[in-house]
C-alpha positions in Angstrom: 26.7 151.1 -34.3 24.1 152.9 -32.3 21.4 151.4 -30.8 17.9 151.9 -32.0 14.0 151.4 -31.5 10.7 152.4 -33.2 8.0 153.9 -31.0 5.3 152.0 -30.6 3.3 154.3 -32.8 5.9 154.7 -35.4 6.5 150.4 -35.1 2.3 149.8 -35.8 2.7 152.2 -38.9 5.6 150.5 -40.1 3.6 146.7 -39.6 0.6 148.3 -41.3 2.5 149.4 -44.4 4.4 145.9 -44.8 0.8 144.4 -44.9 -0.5 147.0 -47.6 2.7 146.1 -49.7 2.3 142.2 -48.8 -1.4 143.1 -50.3 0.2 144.0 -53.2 3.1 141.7 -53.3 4.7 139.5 -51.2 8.5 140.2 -53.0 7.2 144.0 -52.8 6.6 143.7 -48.7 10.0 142.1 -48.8 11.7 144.9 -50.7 10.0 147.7 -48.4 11.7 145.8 -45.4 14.9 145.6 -46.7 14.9 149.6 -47.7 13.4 150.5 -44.5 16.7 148.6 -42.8 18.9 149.7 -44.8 18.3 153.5 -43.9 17.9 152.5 -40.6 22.0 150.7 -40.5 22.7 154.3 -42.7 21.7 156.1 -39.3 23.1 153.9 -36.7 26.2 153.9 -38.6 26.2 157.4 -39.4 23.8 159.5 -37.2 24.0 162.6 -39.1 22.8 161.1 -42.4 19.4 162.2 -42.7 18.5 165.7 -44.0 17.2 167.6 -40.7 13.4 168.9 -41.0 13.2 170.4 -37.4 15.1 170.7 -34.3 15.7 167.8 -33.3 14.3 165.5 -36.1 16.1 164.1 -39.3 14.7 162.2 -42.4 16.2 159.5 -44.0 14.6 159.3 -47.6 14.2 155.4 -48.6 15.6 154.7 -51.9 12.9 152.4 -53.8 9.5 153.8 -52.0 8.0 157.2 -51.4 8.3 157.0 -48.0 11.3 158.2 -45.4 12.9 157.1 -42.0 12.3 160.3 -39.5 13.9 159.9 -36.4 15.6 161.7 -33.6 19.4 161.0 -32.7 19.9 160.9 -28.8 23.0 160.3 -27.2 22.3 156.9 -25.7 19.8 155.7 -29.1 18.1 156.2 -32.6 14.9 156.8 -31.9 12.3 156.2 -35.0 9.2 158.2 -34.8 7.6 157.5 -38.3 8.1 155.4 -41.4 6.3 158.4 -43.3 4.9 158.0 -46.8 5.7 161.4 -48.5 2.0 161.1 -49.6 0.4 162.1 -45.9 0.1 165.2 -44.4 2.6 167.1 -43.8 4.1 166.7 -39.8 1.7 164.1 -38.5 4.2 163.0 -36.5 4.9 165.8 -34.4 2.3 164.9 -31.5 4.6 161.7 -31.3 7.3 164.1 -29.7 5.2 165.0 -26.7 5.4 161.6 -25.3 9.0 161.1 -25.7 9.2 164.7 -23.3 7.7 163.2 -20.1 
């Protein structure tokens, strides 16, 4: 399997949803993790997976929330830029890909 990390911006959003859903529900936090992992093995395992939405970026759609995995397969890693509630505008991620370009 391929490596992988979050981005420290895409990592914080992820933290702060398990809290809202730990709000909610502490199985419900739980279940989020577990989906959220589960697309993330999908991708190492099989990097194409994900639907593409731009150049270089791919979504992985989670299976029990509203939400998807968007990330950018390199040859060295995975690299998760959002956990992205389908809810939220539209490409708020993209300002994330500057700072993987320097």
């Amino acid at each position: 399997m391929k490596p992988y990390r979050f981005l420290e911006e895409a990592d914080q959003e992820f933290q702060e949803q398990i809290a809202y859903f730990d709000g909610h529900s502490l199985a419900l936090g739980d279940k989020f993790i577990a989906d959220v992992e589960a697309a993330i093995a999908d991708v190492r395992r099989y990097h194409q997976v994900g639907s593409p939405i731009s150049r270089r970026v791919r979504q992985r759609v989670l299976h029990g929330f509203k939400y998807s995995v968007l990330y950018i397969d390199t040859p060295a890693e995975i690299i998760v830029i959002a956990v992205a509630p389908h809810r939220r505008r539209p490409r708020y991620w993209r300002r994330r890909l500057r700072n993987l370009d320097r």
